[in-house]
N, C-alpha and C positions, 0 to 999 in steps of 0.2 A: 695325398693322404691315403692311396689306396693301402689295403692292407696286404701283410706277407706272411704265406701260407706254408712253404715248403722252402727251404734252405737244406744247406749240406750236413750242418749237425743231423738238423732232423731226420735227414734221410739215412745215414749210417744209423742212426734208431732203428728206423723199419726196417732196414734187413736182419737186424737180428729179432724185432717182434713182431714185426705186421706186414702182411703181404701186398707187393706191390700193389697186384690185382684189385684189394681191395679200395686202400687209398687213391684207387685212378676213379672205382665207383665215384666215390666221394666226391673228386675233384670235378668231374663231367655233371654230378648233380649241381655243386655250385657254380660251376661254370656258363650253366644253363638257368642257373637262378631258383632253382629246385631246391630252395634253400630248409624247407621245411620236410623233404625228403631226406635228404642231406643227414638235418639233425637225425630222422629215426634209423637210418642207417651207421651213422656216428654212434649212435644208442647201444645200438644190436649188436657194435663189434665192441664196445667198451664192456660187454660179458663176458666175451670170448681172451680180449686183452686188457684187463684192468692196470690203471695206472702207467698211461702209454700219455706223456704231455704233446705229443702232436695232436692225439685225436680232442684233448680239451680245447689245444689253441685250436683245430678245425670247428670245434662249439661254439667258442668264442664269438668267431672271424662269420657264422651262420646265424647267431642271432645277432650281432650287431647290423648284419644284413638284412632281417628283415625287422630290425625300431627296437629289439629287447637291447639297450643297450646295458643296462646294469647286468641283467644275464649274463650279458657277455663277458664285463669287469670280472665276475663272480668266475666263470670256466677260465680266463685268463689267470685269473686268481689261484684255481686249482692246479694250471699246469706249471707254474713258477713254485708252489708249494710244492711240488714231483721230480721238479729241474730248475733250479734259481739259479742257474746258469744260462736259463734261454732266454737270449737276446732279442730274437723276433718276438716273442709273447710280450714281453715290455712293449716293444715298438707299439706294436697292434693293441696293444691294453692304452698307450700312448694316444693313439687316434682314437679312439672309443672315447676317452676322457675329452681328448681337445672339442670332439662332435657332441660331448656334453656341456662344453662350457667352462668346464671344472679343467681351464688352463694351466694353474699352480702342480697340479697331481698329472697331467698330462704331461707337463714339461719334465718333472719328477721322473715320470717312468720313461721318457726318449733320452735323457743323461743315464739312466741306470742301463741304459741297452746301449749307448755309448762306451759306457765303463767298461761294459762285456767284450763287444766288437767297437773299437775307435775307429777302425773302417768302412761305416756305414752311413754313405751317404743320405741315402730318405731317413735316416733319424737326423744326421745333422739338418736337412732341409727342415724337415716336421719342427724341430725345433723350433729354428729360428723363425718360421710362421709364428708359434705361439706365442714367443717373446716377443714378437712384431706383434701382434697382437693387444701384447699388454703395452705396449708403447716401451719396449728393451729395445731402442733401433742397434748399439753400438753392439750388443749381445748378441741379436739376431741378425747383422750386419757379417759377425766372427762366424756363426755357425753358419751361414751361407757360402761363406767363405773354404769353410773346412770343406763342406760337400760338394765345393766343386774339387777341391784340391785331390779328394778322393775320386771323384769323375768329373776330369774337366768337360765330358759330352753331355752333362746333366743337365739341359734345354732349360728344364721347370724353376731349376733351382741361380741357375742366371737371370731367367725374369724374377725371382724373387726377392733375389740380392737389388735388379734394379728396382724394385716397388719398395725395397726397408730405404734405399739409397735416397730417392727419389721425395718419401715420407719425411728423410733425415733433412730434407733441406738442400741434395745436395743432387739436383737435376742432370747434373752436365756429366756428372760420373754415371748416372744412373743410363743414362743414354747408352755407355760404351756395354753396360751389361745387357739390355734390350739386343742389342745390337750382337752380342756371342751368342744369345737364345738364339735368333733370328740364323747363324748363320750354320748352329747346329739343326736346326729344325726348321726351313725357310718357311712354313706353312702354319705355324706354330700362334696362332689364330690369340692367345692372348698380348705375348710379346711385341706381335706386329701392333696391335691397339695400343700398347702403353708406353711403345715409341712413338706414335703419331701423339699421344695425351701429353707427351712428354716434351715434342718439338712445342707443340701446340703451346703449353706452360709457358714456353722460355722465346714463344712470338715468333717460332721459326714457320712461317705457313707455307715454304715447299716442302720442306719434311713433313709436315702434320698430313698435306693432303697427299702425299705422295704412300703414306703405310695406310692413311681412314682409306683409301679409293685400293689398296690391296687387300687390308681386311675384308671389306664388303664386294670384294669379287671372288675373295676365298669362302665367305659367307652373309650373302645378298640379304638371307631373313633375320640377320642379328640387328637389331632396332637401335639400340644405342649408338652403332656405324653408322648408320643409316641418317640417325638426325645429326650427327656431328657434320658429315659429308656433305648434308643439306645445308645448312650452314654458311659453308664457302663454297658449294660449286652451284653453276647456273644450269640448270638443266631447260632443253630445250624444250618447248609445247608438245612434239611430237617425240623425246623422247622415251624408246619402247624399255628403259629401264623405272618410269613410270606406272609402266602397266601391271611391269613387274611387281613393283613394290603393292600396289593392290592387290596385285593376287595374292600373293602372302597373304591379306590379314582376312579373306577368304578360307584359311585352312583353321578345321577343329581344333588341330593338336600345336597351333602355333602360341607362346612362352606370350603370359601375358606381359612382361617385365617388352620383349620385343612388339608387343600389340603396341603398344604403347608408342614406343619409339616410332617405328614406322607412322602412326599418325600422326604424331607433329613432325616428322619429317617430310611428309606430303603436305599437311600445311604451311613451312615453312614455303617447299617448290611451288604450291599453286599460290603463296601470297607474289613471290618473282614473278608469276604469271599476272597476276593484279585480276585471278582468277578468286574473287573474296565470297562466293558462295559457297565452292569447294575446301578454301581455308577454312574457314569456320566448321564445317561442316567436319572435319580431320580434326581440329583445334577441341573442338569441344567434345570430341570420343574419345580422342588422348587427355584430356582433362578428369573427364566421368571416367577412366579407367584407372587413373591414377589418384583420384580420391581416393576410392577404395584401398589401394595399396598403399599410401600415403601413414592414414588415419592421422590426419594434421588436425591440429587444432589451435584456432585462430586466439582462443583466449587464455590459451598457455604462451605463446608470445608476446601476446598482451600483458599479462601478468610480470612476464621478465623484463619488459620495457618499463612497467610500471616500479619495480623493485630497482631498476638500475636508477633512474631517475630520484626514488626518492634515499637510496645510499648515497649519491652526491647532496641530496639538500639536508640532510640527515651526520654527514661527513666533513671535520671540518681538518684537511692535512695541512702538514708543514714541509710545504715543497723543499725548503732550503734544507729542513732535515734528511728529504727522502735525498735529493740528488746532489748532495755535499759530496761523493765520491764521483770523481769526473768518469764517464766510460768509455771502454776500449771503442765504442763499437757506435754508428751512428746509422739506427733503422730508420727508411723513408716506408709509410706503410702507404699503399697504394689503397683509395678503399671505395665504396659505392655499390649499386648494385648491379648483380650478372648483367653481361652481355652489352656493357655500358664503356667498353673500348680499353678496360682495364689490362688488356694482354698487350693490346696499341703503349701506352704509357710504359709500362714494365722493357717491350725493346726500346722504346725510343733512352731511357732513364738508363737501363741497362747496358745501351751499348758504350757507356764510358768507362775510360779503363781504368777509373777507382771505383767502380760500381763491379760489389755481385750480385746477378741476379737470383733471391733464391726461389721463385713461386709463389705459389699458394701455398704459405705454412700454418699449421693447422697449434700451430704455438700459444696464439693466446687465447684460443678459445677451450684448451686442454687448461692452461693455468687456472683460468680466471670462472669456470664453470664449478666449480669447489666453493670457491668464496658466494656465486650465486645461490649456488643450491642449499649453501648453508644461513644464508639472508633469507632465504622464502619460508625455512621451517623456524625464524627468528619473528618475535611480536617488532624489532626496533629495526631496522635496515640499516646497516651502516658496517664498515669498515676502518681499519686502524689504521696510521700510518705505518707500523711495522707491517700490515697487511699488504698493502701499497710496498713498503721496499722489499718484500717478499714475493711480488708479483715483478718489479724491475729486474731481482736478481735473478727468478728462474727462468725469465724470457733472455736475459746475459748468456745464462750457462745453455741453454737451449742455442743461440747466435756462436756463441763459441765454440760448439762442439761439433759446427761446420768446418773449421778450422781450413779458412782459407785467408789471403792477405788480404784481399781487400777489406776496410775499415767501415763502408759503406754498405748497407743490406738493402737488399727491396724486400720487400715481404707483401705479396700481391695475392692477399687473400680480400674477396670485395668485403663479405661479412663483417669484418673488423669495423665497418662504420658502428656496430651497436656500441664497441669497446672506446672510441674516440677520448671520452672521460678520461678511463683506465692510462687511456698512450699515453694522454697529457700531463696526469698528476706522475706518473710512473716511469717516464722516460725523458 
């Protein structure tokens, strides 16, 4: 998502109105993060050169740098009104929106820099992020697509194609793209993680531990590597990658998201160790650090358990109505909770050869969270039978649009046990 500052139009601009010299200021002030320098020298020469759209997109690209994001929309805005022809000032107006949230208008402005330059890979990436994003996988699937085609060495944007892939249900393709990031960039620290998440998904545990143990020797203090590794591998009493891992959470400036990790990942090792002073002792700092981060709350759960429960007693369907259409398609949903052998079931189910395997799909709990949240702001809980054949057909067209032969789905998401109701009346 980084932003882009200087291209070739722009630059044929400056030779005829702004001098290098000056614009290198500029560049050495941002470059060094002197971003509020930056602006007042940006200032000083929009006296001397009014009406110059690089120096607004350098405004832009300065405050979206230091949090004035609307600022930024606003000088982006000025330089598109000077030249609505500049493609990079979309882009970067692009990222400014998507880091606000405001994905629709984000996406808006990465097509309209498209339009300009079709050549442009980090619009096509940024895209398909946002589209990903709003759950557009086939959209954001195409636009990942296009920006490799314009740079097939684009590392970021082949892990990205494999994470829409991978989202889409469809693992095993998602793998070969992990796998081109990897061999563009061998070091390339998220792709190695979301090939090993990805063996890991579909029950392969030489791949999974073969990229978690190269992540975490490419970077030992990332916490999430750290407990996954722990996991599967044994580590000895004495070993000095132990010690390691405490020293890390010794450091001031270490990412609470990895505090975190690394403590229940030394609790997992000293529980191997049947070392249960030290477990707990890990167990319960990684806990107390992840409340905080969390902000869970137990009787909003509660409340959804209580609302699903009384839509069934509430609920009276006509099965024979919903599923009078026979279907293509015959989902075994794997379900229960974490860490409870459900990746063990998934190969073992999996390895038949009218069985696909597709993951953890995050399917019915996108359909069926609509229907909830609209029963909690209701006095009656209940749902319709067209409700019900409206949650069987969009979980079809979601199963279909993996578009593989197999007839048979696994779908090995554990959570699905709250939905069990929902599979039964609806499939």
């Amino acid at each position: 998502n980084a932003l882009n500052l200087i291209d070739i139009e722009s630059s044929k601009e400056r030779v005829l109105a702004l001098p290098d010299e000056q614009i290198n200021v500029v560049m050495n002030l941002f470059s060094n993060g002197q971003f509020n320098e930056a602006i007042d020298k940006i200032n000083l020469l929009n006296l001397d050169y009014p009406n110059v759209p690089l120096l607004y997109n350098l405004l832009g690209a300065c405050h979206n740098s230091i949090g004035a994001k609307e600022d930024a929309i606003k000088y982006f805005d000025i330089a598109i009104s000077i030249k609505p022809d500049y493609a990079q000032v979309y882009y970067n107006r692009g990222v400014t929106l998507n880091e606000l949230g405001r994905l629709d208008s984000a996406i808006a402005s990465y097509k309209k820099a498209i339009d300009l330059v079709p050549n442009y890979p980090d619009a096509h990436n940024n895209l398909g992020s946002a589209l990903q994003a709003l759950g557009q996988y086939e959209n954001a699937i195409h636009s990942y697509e296009w920006a490799i085609a314009y740079n097939p060495n684009f590392a970021e944007a082949h892990n990205n194609l494999g994470n829409a892939l991978s989202e889409y249900g469809r693992v095993d393709l998602s793998i070969k793209n992990y796998e081109n990031s990897i061999k563009i960039n061998p070091n390339y620290l998220k792709a190695n993680f979301n090939l090993a998440m990805a063996f890991k998904n579909l029950g392969n545990q030489d791949g999974f531990l073969k990229y978690i143990e190269k992540v975490v020797s490419i970077k030992p203090d990332w916490g999430d590597a750290q407990l996954h590794l722990s996991r599967v591998k044994k580590f000895k009493k004495n070993d000095p990658k132990i010690i390691e891992i405490q020293t890390f959470l010794e450091r001031d400036d270490l990412d609470i998201d990895d505090r975190i990790g690394l403590n229940f990942a030394l609790a997992h090792i000293f529980e191997n160790h049947e070392n249960y002073d030290d477990q707990f002792r890990f167990l319960n700092e990684g806990n107390r650090l992840q409340k905080k981060e969390l902000y869970y709350s137990f009787d909003i759960d509660k409340n959804r358990f209580s609302i699903i429960k009384k839509i069934f007693k509430n609920s009276s369907f006509n099965l024979e109505k919903i599923i009078k259409s026979k279907s293509n398609i015959k989902p075994i949903f794997i379900v229960g909770m974490p860490r409870s052998g459900t990746s063990l079931v998934h190969q073992i189910i999996g390895s038949h050869s009218e069985v696909y395997g597709a993951g953890e799909l995050n399917n019915l709990n996108r359909i069926l969270s609509p229907y909830l949240n609209q029963s909690i702001n209701k006095e009656k809980h209940e749902v319709s039978d067209n409700d019900i054949i409206s949650v069987r057909k969009q979980y079809e067209d979601l199963i279909d649009i993996l578009n593989v032969n197999e007839t048979v789905i696994l779908d090995k998401m554990p959570l699905n046990f709250r939905f069990i109701g929902f599979i039964l009346s609806a499939l």
